[in-house]
N, C-alpha and C positions, 0 to 999 in steps of 0.2 A: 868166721869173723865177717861182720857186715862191710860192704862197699860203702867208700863216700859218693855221692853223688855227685855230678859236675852238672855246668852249662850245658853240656852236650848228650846228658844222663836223660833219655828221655821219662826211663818209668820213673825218674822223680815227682814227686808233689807239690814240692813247694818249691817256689822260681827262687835259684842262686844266681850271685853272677861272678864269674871266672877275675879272675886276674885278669888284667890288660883288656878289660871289655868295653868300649864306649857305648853301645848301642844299649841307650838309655831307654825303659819306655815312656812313651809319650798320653798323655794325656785326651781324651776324646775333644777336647777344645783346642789341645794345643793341636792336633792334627786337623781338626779343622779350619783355627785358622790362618796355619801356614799353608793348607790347599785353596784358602781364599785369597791369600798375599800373591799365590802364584798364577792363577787365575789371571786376578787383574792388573799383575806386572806380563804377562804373556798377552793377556787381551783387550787392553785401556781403552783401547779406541777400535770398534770394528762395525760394520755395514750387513744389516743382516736381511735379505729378502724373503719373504714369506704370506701365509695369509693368516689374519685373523682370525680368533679363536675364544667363545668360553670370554664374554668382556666381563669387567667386576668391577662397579663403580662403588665402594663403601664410604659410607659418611665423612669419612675423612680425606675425599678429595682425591687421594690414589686412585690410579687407574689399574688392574690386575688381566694380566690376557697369556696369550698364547698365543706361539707364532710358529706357523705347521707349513710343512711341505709334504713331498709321498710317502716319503719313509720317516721322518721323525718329528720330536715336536722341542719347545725352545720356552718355558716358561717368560714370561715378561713381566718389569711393571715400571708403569710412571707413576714418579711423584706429583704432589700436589701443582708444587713450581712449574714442571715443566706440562704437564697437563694441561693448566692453564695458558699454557701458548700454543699451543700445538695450532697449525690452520684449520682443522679440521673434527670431527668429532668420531674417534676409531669407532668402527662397528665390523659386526661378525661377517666374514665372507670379504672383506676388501684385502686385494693384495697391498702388500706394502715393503717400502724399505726402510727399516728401522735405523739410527743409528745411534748406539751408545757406548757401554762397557759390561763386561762378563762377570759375575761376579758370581759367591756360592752364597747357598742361605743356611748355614749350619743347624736349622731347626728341623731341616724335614732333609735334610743329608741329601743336596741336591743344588745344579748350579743353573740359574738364570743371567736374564741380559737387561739393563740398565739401560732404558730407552730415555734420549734424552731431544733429538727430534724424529718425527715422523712423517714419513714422506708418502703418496700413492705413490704406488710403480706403474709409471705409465701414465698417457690419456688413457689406455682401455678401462684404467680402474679408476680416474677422475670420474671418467663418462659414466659405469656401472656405480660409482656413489651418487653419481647424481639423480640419477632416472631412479635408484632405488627410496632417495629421500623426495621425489617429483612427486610417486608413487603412494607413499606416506602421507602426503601433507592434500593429496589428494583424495583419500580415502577419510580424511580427516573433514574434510569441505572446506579446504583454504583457499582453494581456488576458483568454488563453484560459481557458475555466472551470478546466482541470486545474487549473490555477495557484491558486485558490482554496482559502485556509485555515478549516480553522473556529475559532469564535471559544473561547476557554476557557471554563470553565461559569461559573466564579467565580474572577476574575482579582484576582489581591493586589494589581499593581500595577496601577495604568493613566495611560498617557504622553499629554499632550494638549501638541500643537503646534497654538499658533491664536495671537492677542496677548494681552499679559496684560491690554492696558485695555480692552478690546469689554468686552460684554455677554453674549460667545459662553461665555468661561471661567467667569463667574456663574453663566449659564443648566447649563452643565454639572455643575458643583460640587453647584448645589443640587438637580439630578434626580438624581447619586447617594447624594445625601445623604439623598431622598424614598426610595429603594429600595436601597438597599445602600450604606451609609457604608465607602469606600473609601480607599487611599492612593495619593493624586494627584501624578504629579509635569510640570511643566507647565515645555516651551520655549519662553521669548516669542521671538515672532519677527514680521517686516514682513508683511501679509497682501495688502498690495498696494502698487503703487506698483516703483520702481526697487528691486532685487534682494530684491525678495520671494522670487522663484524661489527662489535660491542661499542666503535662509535656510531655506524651508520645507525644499529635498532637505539642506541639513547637519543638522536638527533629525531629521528621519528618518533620518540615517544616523548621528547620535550616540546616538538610541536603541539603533539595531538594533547597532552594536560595544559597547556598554555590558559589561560582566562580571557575572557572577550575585552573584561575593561584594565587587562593587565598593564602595566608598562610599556609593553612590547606588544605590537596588533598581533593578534592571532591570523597566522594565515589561512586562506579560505579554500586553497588548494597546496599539495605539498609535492614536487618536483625531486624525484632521486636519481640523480646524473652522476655518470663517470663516463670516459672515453673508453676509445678499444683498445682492448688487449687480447692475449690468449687467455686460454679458462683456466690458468695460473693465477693471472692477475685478476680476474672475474670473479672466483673463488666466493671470494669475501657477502658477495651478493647472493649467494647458494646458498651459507649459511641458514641455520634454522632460526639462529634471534633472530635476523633481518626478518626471516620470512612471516616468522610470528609477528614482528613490529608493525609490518605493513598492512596485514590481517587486520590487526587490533585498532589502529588506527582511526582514532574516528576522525579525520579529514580527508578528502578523495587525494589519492597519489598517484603520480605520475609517475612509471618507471622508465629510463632513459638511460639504460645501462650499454655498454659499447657503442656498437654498431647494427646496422639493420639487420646484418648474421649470425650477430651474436645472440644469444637468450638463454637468462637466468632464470632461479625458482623467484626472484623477487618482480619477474616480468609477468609472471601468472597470476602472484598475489594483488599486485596492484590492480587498481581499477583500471584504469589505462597504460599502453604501452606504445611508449616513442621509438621510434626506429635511431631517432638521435638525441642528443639534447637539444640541438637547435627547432628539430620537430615536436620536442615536449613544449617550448616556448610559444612556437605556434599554436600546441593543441589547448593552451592554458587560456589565451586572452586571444579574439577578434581582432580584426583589422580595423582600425579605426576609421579610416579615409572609407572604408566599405559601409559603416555602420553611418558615418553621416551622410553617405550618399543614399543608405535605406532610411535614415530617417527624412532623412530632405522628399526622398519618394512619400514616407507617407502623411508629411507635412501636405505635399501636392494633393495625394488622393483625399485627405480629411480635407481641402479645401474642396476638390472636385466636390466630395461625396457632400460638403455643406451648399455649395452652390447649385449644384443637382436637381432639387426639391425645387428651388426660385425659379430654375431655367426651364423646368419641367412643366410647372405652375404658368409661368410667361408663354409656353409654347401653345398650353391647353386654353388658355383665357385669349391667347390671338387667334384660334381657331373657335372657338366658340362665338368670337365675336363676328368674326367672316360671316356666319352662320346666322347669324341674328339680324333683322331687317332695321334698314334706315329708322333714324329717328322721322324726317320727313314724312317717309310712310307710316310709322304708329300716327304720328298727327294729323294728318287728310282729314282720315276721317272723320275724328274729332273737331277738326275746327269746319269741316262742313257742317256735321252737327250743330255747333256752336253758333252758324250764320243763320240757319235751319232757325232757330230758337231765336235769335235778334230777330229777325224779320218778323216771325211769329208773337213776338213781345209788345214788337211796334204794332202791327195790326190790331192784337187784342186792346190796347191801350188805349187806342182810336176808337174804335169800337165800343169800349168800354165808358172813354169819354160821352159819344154821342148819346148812346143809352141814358147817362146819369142827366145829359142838357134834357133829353125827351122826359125822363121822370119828372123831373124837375118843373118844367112847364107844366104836366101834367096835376100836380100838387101846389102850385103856386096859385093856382083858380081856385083852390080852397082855402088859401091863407087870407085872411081877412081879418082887420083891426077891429071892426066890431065881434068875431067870435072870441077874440083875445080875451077882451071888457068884458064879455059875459060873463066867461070861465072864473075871471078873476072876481067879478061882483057875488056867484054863487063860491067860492072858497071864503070870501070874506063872511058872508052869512053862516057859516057852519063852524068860522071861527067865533063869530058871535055868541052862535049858541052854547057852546064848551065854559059851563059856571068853575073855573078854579075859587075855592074856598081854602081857609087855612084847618078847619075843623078835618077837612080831606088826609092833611098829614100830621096832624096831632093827636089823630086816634089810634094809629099804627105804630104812633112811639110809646105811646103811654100804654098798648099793652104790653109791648116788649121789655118798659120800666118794670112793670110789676110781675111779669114772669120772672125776669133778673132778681129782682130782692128775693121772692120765695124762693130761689134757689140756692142764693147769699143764708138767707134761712136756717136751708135744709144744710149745707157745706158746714154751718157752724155745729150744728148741732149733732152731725156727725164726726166732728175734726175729732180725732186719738186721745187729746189729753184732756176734753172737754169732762169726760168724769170724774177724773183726777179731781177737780172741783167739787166733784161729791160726795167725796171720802173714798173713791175706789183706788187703788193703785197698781201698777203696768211690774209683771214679776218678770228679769231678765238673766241669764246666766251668766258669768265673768266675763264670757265674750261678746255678750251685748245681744245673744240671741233672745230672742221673745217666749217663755214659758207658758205652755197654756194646758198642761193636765198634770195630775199631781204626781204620775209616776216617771215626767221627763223630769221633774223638779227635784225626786228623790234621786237619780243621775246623777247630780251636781254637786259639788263637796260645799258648795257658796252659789250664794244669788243676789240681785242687787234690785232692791225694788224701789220704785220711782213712784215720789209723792208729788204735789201738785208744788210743793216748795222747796223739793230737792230729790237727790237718791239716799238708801238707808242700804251697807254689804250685812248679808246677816249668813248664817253658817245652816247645813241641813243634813240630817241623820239624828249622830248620838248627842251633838251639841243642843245644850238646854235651850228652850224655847225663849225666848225673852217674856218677862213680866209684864201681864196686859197692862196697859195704862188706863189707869184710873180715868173716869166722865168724868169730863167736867161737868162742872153744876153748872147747871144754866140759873143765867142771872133773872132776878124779876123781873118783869115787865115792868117798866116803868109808866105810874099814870099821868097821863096827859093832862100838863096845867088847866085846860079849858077843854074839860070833855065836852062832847058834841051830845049827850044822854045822858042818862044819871045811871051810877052802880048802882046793878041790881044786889050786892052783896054788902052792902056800907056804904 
């Protein structure tokens, strides 16, 4: 006879359960998640150091890592929320102290740690994030000299991102107020602490899109001050937006972060670098009292340099003149000259007188009233002889009359329209040009020809010829009441 089998039967097959048995079995979920409940009622809150590992950034904002020591390893993840606060950005190689809760992940039968902040462990591994993200952003040429702006000479506007309640925007205000009173326009924003970062890079990059003819001047250099702290509170300035911000920047920036000892990755990025803020205020705007005592210099020198050329001029023309002989002595000579020629004047003159009294004498023995009477008795006699006649000048008109008429004459008997009179007539084109052979005339679609008592338009080609006109009969000759002979005919 067969055995029944029990609970404790093992070559059974099929699972019974005994009388009085609780040990129910459980479910692959319900075991899972009562090793999950017990997990994170055992380990709610715990502090876990380690190093980075394996990071995993997916679309969805989670962070996915791993957090290793010598012997073993410790799955992690942050969520989106807390991710985005963290101070810093995990990467592979940084030691750290995490602090969260433990919890299982029932899918892959395995327990992780719920990171909720993250901390470095240590300066040594602030310092080693830092040099290794210097190193990056270097490789990258964020920091290369090319990259370097200069700063404007005298900047109208000037932008200062730092807080408005420090001591840092005071100290600024009042050095350019000591050396060049300026107009300030100032981003408050968080200088440390949770999303410092993310205001400092939007305060640098609402500067740099700003518009020239905006509301607000655009500033024409941009100041990013905070005081000192340890590289805790500095942190914020290490960041990679900042460093990118200042980069991208199109307005020259002044970094002005702690203290002269201090130095961030945004001290590298910037074009210049303050040892303070009150030294970023200095390096922004000149001295004033200095710049009018240089322009007053070269107000002076632009006078020098214009008076220069006249005093130079004055110096050369009072030396030249030194150099150049009395008026007295150019004139000596000349007015000895001068006397030279007077006396010579008078003498000729004298001279000249005496001469004309000696001619004179000499020629006055010739003047004589009777050779006067002669001269003039023989002009009279040769006027005598001179017959003027009127026959003299009326032979020379009256041929000149009768050349005139036969030339009056010939003018008539040539003038243009003189044959018109004789039955000829003058043949002209529509434009009044003058036709004279018969194949300019066939040219012409019309012509107008002019009689001695008008013009006639007549047409030339296919148009029919006009009908000659009929002679007239010549009339008899009428006989004379009182012929002078007799008809030889009747």
């Amino acid at each position: 006879m067969a055995r029944t089998p029990t609970s404790t039967d093992d070559s059974g097959l099929v699972a019974r359960l005994s009388s009085g048995d609780n040990a129910q079995p459980l479910s692959i979920s319900q075991i899972s998640q009562a090793l999950k409940r017990t997990v994170e009622d055992q380990f709610g809150y715990v502090r876990v150091r380690g190093e980075i590992s394996r990071v995993s950034r997916p679309r969805s904002g989670h962070v996915y890592t791993t957090l290793k020591d010598e012997r073993a390893n410790l799955d992690a993840v942050i969520w989106k929320g807390n991710a985005a606060r963290l101070a810093f950005v995990p990467e592979e190689g940084l030691e750290v102290i995490a602090t969260g809760k433990l919890t299982t992940y029932p899918g892959q039968s395995k327990y992780q740690i719920v990171i909720e902040s993250l901390e470095l462990a240590g300066e040594g591994a602030l310092l080693a994030l830092l040099e290794k993200n210097r190193a990056r952003f270097e490789a990258e040429g964020l920091f290369a000299p090319e990259r370097k702006r200069r700063l404007p000479f005298l900047p109208r506007t000037i932008g200062v991102v730092t807080s408005p309640t420090g001591s840092v925007i005071r100290d600024i205000l009042h050095r350019l107020a000591d050396r060049f009173p300026s107009h300030v326009v100032v981003w408050p924003v968080l200088v440390q602490g949770q999303g410092a970062a993310a205001q400092v890079a939007g305060a640098i990059r609402g500067f740099s899109e700003m518009e020239l003819s905006g509301p607000v001047a655009r500033p024409d250099v941009v100041i990013v001050a905070r005081g000192g702290g340890s590289i805790e509170d500095l942190w914020g300035f290490n960041e990679e937006v900042v460093v990118r911000a200042i980069s991208e920047c199109t307005i020259p920036v002044i970094s002005a972060v702690g203290h002269e000892t201090d130095t961030t990755l945004a001290d590298y990025a910037a074009d210049r670098r303050a040892p303070t803020p009150t030294a970023a205020a200095e390096m922004a705007v000149p001295v004033r009292a200095d710049l009018q005592v240089t322009l007053a210099d070269f107000a002076a020198r632009q006078r020098r340099a214009v008076h220069r050329p006249v005093e130079l001029g004055r110096e050369r023309l009072e030396a030249r003149t030194r150099r150049m002989p009395k008026i007295e002595a150019l004139l000596q000579p000349q007015a000895q000259r001068l006397d030279e020629l007077a006396d010579r004047l008078r003498r000729g003159l004298t001279d000249r007188a005496a001469q004309g009294r000696q001619d004179l004498a000499g020629v006055q023995s010739r003047l004589a009233p009777r050779l006067l009477e002669n001269a003039l008795a023989d002009r009279k006699r040769a006027l005598a002889a001179v017959r003027l006649t009127p026959s003299l000048v009326e032979r020379p008109i009256a041929s000149s009359r009768d050349r005139l008429a036969a030339l009056a004459r010939l003018a008539e008997q040539l003038h243009p329209k003189k044959p018109l009179e004789r039955g000829y007539a003058i043949v002209r084109s529509n434009g009044g040009e003058v036709i004279t052979t018969r194949s300019d005339a066939q040219s012409h679609s019309g012509l107008t020809l002019e009689f001695r008592d008008g013009q006639l338009s007549v047409g030339v080609g296919d148009a029919a010829p006009p009908a000659p006109a009929k002679p007239t009969p010549r009339k008899p000759r009428s006989k004379p009441d009182n012929p002078k002979q007799d008809d030889l005919f009747g």
